[in-house]
Structure formats: C-alpha cells, structure tokens
C-alpha distance (Angstrom), angle and dihedral (degrees) to the residues before:
residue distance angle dihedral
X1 . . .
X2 3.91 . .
X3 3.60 93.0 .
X4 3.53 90.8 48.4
X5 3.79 97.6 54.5
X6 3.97 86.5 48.0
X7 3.55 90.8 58.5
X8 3.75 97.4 48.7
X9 3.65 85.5 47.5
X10 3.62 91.5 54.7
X11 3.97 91.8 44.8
X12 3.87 92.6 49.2
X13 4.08 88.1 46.4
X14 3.96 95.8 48.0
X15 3.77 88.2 48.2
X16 3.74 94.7 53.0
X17 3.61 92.6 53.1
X18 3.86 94.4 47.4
X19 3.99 73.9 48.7
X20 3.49 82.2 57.8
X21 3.59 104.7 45.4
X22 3.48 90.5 46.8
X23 3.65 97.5 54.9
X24 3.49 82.8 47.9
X25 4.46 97.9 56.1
X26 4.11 80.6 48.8
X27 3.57 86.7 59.8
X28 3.36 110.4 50.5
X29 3.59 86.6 41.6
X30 3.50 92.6 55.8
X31 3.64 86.9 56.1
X32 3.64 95.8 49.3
X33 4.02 92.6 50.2
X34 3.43 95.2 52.7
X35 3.96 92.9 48.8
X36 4.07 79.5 52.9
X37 3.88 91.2 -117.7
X38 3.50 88.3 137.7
X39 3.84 98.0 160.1
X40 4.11 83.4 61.5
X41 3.83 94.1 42.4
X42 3.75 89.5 55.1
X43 4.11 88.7 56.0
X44 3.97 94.5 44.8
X45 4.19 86.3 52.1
X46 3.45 95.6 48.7
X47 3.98 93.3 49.4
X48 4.04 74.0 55.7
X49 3.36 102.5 56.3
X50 3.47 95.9 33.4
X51 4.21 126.1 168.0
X52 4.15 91.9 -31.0
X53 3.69 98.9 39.7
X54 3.87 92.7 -125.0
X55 3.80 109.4 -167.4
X56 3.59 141.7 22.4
X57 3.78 95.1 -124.1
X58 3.61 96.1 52.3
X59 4.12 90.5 52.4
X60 3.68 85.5 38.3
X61 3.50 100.3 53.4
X62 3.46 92.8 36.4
X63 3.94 92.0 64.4
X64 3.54 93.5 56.2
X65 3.57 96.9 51.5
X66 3.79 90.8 52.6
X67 4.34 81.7 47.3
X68 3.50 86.3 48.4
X69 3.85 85.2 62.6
X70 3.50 98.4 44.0
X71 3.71 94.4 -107.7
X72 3.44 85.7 142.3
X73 4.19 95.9 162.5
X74 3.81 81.3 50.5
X75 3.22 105.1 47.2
X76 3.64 86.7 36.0
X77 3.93 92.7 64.3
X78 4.07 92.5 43.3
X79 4.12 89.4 59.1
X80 3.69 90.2 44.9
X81 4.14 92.1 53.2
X82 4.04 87.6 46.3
X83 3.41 84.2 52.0
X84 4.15 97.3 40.9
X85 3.93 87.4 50.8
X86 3.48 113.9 49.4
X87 3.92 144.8 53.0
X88 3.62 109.6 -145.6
X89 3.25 122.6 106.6
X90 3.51 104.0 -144.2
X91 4.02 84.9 59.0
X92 3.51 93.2 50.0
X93 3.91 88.3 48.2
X94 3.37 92.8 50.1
X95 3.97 102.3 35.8
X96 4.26 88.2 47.0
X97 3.88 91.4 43.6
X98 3.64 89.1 54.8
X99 4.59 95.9 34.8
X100 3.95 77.3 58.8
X101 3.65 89.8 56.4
X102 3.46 101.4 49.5
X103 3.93 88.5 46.6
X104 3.73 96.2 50.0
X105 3.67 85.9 53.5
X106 3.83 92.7 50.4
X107 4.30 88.0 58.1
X108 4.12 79.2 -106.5
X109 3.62 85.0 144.6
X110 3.77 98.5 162.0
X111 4.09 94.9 42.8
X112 3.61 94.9 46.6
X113 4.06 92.6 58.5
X114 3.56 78.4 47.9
X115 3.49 102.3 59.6
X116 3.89 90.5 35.2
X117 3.95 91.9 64.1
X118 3.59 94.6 44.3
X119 4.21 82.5 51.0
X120 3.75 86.8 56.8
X121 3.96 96.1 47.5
X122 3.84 79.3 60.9
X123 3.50 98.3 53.5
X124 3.73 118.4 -2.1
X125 3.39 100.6 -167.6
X126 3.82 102.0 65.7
X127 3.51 97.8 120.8
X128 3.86 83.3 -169.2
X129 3.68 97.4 57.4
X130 3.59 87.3 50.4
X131 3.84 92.6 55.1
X132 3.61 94.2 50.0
X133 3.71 85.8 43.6
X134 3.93 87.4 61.1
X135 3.65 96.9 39.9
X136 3.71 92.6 53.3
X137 4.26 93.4 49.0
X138 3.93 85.7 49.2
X139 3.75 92.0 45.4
X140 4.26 79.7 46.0
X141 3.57 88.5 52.4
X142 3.45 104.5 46.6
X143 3.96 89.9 52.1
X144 3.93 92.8 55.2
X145 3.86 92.3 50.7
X146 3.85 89.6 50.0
X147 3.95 89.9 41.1
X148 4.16 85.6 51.0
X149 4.01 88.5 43.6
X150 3.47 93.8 52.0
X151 3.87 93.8 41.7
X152 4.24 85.4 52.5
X153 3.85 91.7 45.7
X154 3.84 87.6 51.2
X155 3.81 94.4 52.0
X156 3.85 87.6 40.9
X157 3.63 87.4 46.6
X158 4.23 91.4 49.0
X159 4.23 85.3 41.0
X160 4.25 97.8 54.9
X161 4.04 82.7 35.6
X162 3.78 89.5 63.9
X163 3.56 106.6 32.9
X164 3.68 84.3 58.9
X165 3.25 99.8 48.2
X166 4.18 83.7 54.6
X167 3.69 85.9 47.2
X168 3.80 92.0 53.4
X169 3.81 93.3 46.4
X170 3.84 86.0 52.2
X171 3.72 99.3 50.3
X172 3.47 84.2 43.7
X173 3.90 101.1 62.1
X174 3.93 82.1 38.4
X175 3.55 93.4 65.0
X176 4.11 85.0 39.9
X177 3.61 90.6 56.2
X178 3.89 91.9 44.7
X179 3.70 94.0 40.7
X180 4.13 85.6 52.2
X181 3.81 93.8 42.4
X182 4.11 85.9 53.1
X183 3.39 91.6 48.8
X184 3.79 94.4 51.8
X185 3.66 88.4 37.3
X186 3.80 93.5 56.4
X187 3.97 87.5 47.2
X188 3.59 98.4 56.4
X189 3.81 82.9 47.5
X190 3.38 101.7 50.8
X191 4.23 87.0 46.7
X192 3.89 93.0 50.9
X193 4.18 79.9 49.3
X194 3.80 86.2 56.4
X195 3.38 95.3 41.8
X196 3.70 92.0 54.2
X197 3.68 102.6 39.6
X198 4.26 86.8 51.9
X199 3.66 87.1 43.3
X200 4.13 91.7 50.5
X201 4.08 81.2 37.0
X202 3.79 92.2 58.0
X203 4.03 95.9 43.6
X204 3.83 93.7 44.4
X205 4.49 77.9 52.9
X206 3.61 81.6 55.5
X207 3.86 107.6 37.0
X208 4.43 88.7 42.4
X209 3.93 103.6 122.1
X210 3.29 121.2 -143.6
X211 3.92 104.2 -88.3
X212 3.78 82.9 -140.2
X213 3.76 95.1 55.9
X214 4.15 94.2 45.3
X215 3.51 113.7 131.5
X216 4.07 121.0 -129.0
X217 4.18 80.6 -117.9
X218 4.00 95.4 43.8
X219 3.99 85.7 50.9
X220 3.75 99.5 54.3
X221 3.70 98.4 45.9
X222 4.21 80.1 45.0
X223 3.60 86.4 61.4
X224 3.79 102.1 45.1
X225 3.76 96.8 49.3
X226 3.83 84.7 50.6
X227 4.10 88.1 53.3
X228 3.86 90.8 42.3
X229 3.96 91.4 50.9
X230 4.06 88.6 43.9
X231 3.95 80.6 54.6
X232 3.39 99.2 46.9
X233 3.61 92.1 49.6
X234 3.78 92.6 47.8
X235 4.08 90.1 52.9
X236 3.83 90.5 49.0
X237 3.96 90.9 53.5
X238 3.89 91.6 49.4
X239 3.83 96.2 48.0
X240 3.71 82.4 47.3
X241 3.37 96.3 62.8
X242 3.58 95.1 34.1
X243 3.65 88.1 62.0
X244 3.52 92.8 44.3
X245 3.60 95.5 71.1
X246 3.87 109.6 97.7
X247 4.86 155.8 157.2
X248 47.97 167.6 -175.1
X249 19.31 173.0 124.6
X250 3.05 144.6 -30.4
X251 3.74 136.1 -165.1
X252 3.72 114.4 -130.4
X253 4.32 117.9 -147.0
C-alpha cells in the first residue's frame, strides 16, 4: 500500500513538471509569435505538444505559426485534427474558422465554405466567420463564371476554328474552279488564235501576187506595212517590259 501511494506520488509529481515544461514551450512560443519569428514559434509549440499532443493551446498555437508561414497544407491539417479531437464548441469554432482559412488560401474554394459553415454551427454569432464565409462563396462564384467563360470561349474558339476551315476549303475549290475555267478559257483562246492566224495564213496563200507581177506602187505600200508591223511589234515588247517591272485572419487561442 506504501509503495503504491509513492508511486502515485511520483506519477502526479512527474506530470506536474511536464505541466510545467509545457507551460513553459507555450511561453516562449508565445514570445516568439508575437515578435513574428514564426519559424521559431513553430519549434517552441511543438516541444509543447510533444509525442501525445498534450494541450489544445500548444496544437492551437502551433497551427497558426505554421499559417503564419504560409504552410497552409500544414497548418491546414493541424486545425482539422483540433477539430477531429475535441468536443467543444468554441474549439471547433475556432479550429474550423481558422481550417477554412488555410483552405481559402490553398484556392480550396469549395472546402473552405465548408469548413466556414461548420465554424458558424459552432458559434453563430461570429460575425467574422460569416464574412469570410461570404468572401469565400463570392470568391466561389467568381471562379465558376470564369470556369463557364472559358469553357464558352473554348467552344467558340473550336466553332470559328471550323467554320473557317469550311470557309477555306470553299474558297479553295473556288479558286480551283476559276483557276480550271482560266485554263480552259485560255485554251479555247489560244485555238480561236490558231484558227485565225491559219485562216489569215491560208488567204494571204491566196491573195500573194506574183512577186514578178508587183507594181512599183503595190511594193512601196508592201514595204511600209512591213515597217509599221516591225513598229508595232517593237512598241508591244517595250510596254511589255515596262509593265513587267513590279513590289490579381486568423484567430489566436
């Protein structure tokens, strides 16, 4: 019975100075938050906690310091276990208000109005839950409009990307069918131009006088048409190539 009581005594005794040197971690790390050496802060609480995850505070704490460093997944999964382990509302107020922070700062839209109701369950009247609560379902908002937008610009995109590719392929047997009715345009042209020239061929065979029988007269105008066709010719070739030359809060424990 003694031996008992001395144990119990020693249990109770050990226990008040981890007490103690819990307390103490809290301290310091109280110190070190509000000095904003977070990085510190986050060591001292975790000495606090330490393998059991003792108290509130010290898990508490410890997720805002790791906030505080924008170790939002972190700090994230800290307010989440608070909330996980306990039964009090004001902790689950506190540790939700604080889970939807983290989340809203992650882009988890959805989740964070998630964890923001379940906040105000809690506690009701935190008019700064509800805030956040609105902010985030704006923020929510805003994201499915531009997720809608950019789903109606896409299809618009994929709409004007076909209809122009249709439009191409259109102009593009258009200027087939004009190419091929050039072509056969310039063909019939170039066989009336046959035609003609052996037709003009075959009455200049039958209009040729007898060089023999050519008149002084006949011969003279002879030679100027030849010297105004050799002109003509010569005017055609220079306006040829005349032509031719183009050019974007936290609540502490």
């Amino acid at each position: 019975m003694k031996q008992f009581i001395i144990l119990v005594l020693l249990m109770l005794q050990a226990s008040f100075l981890f007490a103690q040197q819990e307390k103490k971690y809290i301290k310091k790390g109280n110190e070190l938050y509000q000095q904003q050496n977070y990085k510190d802060a986050e060591k001292s609480y975790r000495l606090s906690v330490g393998k059991k995850d003792k108290t509130v505070e010290g898990n508490f704490n410890l997720g805002d310091a790791l906030y505080k460093q924008k170790k939002y997944a972190e700090a994230g999964a800290q307010f989440n276990k608070i909330a996980s382990g306990s039964n009090n509302k004001q902790v689950l107020a506190k540790a939700y208000h604080n889970l939807g922070n983290s989340l809203l700062e992650s882009k988890k839209l959805e989740e964070s109005v998630a964890a923001y109701k379940k906040s105000l369950l809690n506690n009701p009247q935190d008019d700064e839950t509800r805030y956040n609560l609105a902010y985030a379902q704006e923020k929510l908002k805003q994201k499915q409009n531009q997720d809608k937008n950019n789903k109606n610009n896409k299809n618009n995109k994929d709409k004007n990307k076909d209809n122009k590719d249709k439009d191409k392929n259109k102009d593009k047997n258009k200027d087939d069918k004009n190419k091929n009715d050039k072509d056969k345009k310039d063909q019939d042209k170039q066989n009336q131009d046959k035609d003609k020239d052996k037709q003009n061929q075959d009455n200049k065979d039958q209009q040729q006088p007898n060089p023999n029988n050519v008149s002084k007269d006949d011969a003279e105008r002879m030679l100027e048409a030849l010297n105004n066709d050799e002109k003509q010719t010569q005017d055609k070739l220079k306006n040829k190539k005349l032509k031719g030359a183009k050019m974007r809060i936290t609540k502490d424990w």
